[in-house]
C-alpha positions in Angstrom: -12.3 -17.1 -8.9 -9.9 -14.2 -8.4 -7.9 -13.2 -11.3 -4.6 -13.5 -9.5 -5.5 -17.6 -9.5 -4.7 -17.5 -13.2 -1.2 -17.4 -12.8 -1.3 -20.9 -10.1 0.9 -22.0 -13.6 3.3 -20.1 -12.9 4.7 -21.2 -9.5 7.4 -23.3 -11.0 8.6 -20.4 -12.7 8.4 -18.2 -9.0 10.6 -20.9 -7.3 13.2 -20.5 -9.9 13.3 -17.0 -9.4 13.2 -17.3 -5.7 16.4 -19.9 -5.9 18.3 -17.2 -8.4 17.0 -14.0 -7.2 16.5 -13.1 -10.9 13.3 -12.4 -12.9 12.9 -12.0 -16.2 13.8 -9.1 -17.8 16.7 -8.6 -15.6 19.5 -9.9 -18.4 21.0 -6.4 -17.7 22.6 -7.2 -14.7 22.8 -11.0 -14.5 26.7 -10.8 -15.9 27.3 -8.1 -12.8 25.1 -10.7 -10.0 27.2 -13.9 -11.1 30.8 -11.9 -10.9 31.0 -11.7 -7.0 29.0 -13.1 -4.1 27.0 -11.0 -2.3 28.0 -9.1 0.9 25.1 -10.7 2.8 24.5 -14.4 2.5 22.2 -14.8 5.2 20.1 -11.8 4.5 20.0 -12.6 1.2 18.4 -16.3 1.9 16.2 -15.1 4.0 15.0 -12.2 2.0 14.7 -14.6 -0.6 12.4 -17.4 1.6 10.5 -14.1 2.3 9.5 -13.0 -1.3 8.6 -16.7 -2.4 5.8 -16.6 0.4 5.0 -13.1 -0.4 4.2 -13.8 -4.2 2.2 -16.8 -3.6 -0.9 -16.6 -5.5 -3.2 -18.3 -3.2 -4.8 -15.8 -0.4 -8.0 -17.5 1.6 -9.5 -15.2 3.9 -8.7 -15.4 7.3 -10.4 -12.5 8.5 -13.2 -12.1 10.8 -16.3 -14.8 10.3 -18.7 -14.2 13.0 -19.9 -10.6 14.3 -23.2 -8.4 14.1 -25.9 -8.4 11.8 -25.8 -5.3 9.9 -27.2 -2.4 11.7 -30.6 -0.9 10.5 -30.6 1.1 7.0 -29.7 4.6 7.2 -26.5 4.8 8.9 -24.4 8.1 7.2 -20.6 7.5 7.1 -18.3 10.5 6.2 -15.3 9.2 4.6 -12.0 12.0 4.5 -9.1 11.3 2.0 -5.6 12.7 2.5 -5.9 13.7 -1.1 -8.1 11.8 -3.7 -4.8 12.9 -6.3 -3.8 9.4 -4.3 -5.0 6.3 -5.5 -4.7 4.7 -2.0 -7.3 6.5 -0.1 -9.8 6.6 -3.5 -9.5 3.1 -3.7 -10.6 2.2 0.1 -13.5 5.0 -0.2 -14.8 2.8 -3.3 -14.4 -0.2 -1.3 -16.5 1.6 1.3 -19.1 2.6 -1.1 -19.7 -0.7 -2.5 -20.6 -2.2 1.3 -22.2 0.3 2.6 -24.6 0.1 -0.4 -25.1 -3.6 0.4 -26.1 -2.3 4.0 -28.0 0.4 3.1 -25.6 2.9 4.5 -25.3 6.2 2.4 -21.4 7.7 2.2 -20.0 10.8 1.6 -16.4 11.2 0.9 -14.6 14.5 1.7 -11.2 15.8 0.1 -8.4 16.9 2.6 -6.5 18.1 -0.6 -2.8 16.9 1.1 -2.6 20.1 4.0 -3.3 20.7 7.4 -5.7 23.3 6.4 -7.6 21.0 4.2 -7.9 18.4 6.8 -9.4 20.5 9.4 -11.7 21.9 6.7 -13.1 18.6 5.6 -13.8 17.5 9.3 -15.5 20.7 10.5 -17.8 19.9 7.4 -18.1 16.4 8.4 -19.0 17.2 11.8 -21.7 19.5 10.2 -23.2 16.7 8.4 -23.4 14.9 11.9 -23.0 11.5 10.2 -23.4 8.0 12.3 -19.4 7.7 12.0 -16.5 9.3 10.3 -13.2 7.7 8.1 -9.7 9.1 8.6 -7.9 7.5 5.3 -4.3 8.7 5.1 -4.1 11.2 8.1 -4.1 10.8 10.9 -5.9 11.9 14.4 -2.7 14.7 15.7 -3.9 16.3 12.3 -7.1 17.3 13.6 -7.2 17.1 17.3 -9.8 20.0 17.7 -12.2 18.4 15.7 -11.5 14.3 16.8 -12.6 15.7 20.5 -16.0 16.7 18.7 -16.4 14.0 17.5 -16.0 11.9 20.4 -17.8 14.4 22.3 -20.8 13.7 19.7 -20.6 9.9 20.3 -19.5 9.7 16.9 -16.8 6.9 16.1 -13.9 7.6 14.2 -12.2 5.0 11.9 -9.0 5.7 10.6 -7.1 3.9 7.0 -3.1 4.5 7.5 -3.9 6.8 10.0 -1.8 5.3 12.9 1.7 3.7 13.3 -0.1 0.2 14.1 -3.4 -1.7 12.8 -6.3 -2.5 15.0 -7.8 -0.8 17.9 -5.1 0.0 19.8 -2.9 2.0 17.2 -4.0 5.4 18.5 -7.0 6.0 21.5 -9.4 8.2 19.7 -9.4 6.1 17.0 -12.5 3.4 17.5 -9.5 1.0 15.0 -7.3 1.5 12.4 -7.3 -0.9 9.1 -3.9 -1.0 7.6 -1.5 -3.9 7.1 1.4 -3.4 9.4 3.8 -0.8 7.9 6.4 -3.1 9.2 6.0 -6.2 6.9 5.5 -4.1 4.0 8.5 -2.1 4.3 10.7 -5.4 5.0 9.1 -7.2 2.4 9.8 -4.0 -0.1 13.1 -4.7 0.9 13.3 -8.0 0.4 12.3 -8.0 -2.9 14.8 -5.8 -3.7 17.7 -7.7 -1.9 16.5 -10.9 -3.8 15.7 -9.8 -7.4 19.3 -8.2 -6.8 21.3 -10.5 -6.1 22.0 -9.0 -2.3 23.9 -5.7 -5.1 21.9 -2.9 -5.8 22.1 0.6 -5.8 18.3 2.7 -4.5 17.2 5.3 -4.4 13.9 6.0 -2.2 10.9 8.2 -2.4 8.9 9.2 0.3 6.2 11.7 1.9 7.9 12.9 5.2 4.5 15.0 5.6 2.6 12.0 6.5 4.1 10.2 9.9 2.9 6.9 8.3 4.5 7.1 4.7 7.5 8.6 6.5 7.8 5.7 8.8 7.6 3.5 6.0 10.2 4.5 4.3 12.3 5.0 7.2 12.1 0.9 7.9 12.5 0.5 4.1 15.9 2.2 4.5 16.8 0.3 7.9 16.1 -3.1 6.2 18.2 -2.5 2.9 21.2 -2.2 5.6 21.5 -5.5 6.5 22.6 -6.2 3.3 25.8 -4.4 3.0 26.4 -4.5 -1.0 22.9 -2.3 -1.3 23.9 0.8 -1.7 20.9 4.0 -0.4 22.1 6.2 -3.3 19.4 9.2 -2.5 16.2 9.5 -0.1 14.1 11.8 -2.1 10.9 13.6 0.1 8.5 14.3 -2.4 4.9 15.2 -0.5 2.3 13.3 -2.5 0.0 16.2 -3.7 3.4 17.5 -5.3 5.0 14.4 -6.7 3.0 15.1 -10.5 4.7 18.5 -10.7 8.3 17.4 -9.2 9.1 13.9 -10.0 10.3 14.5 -13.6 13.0 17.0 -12.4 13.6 14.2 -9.9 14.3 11.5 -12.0 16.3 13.9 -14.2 18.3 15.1 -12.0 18.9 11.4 -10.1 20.0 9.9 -13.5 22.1 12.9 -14.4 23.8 12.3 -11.0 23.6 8.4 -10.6 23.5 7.0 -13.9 23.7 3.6 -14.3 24.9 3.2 -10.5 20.6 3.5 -10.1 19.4 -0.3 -10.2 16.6 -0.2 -8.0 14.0 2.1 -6.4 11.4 1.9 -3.9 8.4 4.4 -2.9 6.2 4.8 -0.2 3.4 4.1 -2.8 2.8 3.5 -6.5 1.9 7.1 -7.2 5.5 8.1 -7.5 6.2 5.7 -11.0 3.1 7.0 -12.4 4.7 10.1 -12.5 8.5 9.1 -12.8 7.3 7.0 -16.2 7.7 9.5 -18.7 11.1 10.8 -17.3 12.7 7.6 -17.7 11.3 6.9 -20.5 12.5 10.4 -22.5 16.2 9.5 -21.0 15.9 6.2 -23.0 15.4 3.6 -20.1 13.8 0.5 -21.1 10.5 -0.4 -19.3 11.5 -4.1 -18.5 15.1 -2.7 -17.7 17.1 -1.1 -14.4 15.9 1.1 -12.4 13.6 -2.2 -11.1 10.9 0.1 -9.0 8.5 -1.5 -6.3 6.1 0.5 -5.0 5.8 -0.4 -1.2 1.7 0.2 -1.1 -1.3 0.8 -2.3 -1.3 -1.7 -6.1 -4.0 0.7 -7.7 -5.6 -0.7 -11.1 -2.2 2.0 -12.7 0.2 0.4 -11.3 -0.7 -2.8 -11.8 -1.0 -2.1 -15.4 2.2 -0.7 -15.2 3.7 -3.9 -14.0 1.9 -6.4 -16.0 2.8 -4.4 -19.3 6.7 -4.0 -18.0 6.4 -0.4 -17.8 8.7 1.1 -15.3 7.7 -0.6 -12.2 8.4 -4.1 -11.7 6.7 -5.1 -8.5 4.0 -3.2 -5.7 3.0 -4.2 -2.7 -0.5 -3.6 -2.8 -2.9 -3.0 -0.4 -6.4 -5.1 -0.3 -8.1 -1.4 -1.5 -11.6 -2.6 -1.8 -11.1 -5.4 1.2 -10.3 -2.8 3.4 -13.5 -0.8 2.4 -15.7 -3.6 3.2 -13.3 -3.7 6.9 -13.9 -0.7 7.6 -18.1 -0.8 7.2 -17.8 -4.2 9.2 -15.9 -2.3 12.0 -18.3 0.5 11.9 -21.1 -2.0 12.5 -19.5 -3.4 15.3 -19.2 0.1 17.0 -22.5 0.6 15.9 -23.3 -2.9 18.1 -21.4 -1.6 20.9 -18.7 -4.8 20.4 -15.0 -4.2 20.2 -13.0 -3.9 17.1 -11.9 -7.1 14.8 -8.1 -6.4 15.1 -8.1 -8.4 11.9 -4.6 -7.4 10.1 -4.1 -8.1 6.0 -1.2 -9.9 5.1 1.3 -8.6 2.6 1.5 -9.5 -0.9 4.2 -9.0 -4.2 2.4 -8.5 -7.3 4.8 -9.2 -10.1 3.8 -9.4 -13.9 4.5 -13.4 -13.6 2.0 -13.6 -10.6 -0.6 -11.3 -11.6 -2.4 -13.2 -13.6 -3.5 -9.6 -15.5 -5.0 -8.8 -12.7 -5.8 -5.1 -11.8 -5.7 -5.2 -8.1 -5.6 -8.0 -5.1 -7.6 -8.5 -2.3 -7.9 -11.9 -0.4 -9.9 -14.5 -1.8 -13.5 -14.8 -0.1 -14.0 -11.1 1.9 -17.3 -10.1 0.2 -19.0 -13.9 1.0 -17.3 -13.5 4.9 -18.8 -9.8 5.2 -22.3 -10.3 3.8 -22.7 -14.1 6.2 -21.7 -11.9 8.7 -24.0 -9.0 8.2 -26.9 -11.3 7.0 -26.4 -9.8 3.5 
């Protein structure tokens, strides 16, 4: 049983919180919620209708059930991170490792270290190690156009992980698919939880990458959705390029509470890296874990942020990816190029991972991938 089941006794206590838009912990700005109504009724009930599905706890797989038997042993994958500084792409290339071992596949995973330069680099040395097929996991293919023509040119198939606007096989053409949940629903349900939990009044401030297209994009939506509530205020959009976020986001968050102050309710990043980092900032200007700024990372839900929102430790909420699910996609949509069949187009839903849905848990993934892969591979 997934971990996340645990908590099954604690959907009475969701509904209540969907009905309010209050958790608890959020006594700090309960008297300010009950003074006035908010500016957006109807955005506000349906953001609300949106985070109760969101948070449920039960997840059966609806992914792919039928498809090839697992190619023969020996298939080499070459897996390329954005930067391996971010949990995201670490996370998928684990999830990668583990099925590919079932499979007998060996993997190699490359570090694009967060540039251009570093990108290129890793895929000329992929292409060197002319592996069976090659993972894009948090760029994406205008990167490294040169070197995605080799590749093709090589009969090589290239599978990307956040590496186009849209999921599935038609996100980008030289991409053989793209595994992602669609950047759309997570940024609206990012915003959602933040319009709910508010009370439809909040003041944000949002961090993003505007390096990477995707994380850019994300953000971008996140901003577009918090408008239709007119008594949620944007306060700052803060671009903070991932590799640079552990060096910059204490000055940050300094210099947004010296500036903001208690106007700062709520905050919302392109991924759970950025309140690793933010953490110690608020917590040397006195902030209370369990207390305003209310932070939801919109992505990723690595085993730190997690921990960080079960323990009440300045984030309250991610949005996580399935990490190690969409390893085991990405082998199973290798395989399939491998079989000369199409892509799956199977798309993850979104999630809300709260401490009162958790269940302790460290990470989610759907209930029931690893049995679905291995019938499907004969595994």
């Amino acid at each position: 049983m997934h971990p996340t089941r645990k908590a099954a006794l604690t959907a009475t206590a969701l509904l209540a919180v969907a009905a309010t838009g209050c958790e608890p912990g959020a006594a700090t700005t309960a008297s300010h919620r009950a003074s006035a109504e908010p500016g957006c009724p109807t955005a506000l009930a349906r953001a609300k209708q949106a985070v109760k599905k969101a948070e449920a706890v039960d997840a059966p797989w609806t992914g792919p059930t039928t498809g090839p038997e697992a190619a023969a042993h020996g298939k080499r994958l070459v897996f390329i991170a954005h930067d391996l500084s971010n949990p995201g792409p670490t996370g998928v290339a684990q999830g990668v490792q583990e099925a590919a071992k079932l499979v007998r596949w060996s993997v190699r995973t490359l570090n694009g270290k967060g540039t251009p330069a570093g990108y290129r680099s890793a895929f000329k040395q992929a292409l060197d190690l002319k592996p069976d097929g090659i993972v894009i996991a948090g760029l994406g293919p205008e990167s490294v156009p040169d070197e995605i023509k080799k590749a093709k040119a090589a009969g090589i198939p290239v599978v990307g992980w956040h590496a186009a606007p849209t999921p599935g096989p038609d996100g980008r053409p030289e991409l053989f698919t793209n595994v992602s949940t669609r950047v759309e629903d997570v940024a609206r349900i990012s915003a959602d939880w933040i319009i709910a939990r508010s009370n439809g009044r909040a003041g944000v401030v949002l961090f993003t990458d505007a390096t990477v297209a995707f994380a850019k994009r994300k953000s971008d939506l996140i901003k577009k959705e918090l408008a239709a509530c007119s008594d949620v205020k944007v306060l700052s959009y803060r671009n903070i390029p991932i590799p640079e976020v552990n060096k910059r986001a204490v000055g940050e968050v300094r210099s947004l509470l010296s500036r903001y102050g208690d106007q700062w309710t709520y905050s919302a990043a392109i991924n759970d890296l950025y309140f690793r980092h933010a953490a110690s900032a608020l917590r040397a200007a006195g902030k209370d874990g369990a207390g305003a700024p209310f932070n939801i990372g919109a992505g990723d839900g690595d085993p730190s942020a997690f921990q960080r929102v079960n323990g009440k430790q300045y984030q309250a909420a991610t949005v996580p990816e399935p990490l190690s699910e969409h390893g085991w996609q990405i082998v199973d949509e290798f395989n399939r190029a491998f079989a000369g069949e199409p892509a799956s187009g199977y798309v993850s839903p979104v999630h809300i991972a709260t401490d009162a849905n958790s269940g302790g848990a460290l990470s989610w993934d759907s209930e029931g991938y690893r049995q679905a892969y291995r019938k499907i591979w004969g595994k």
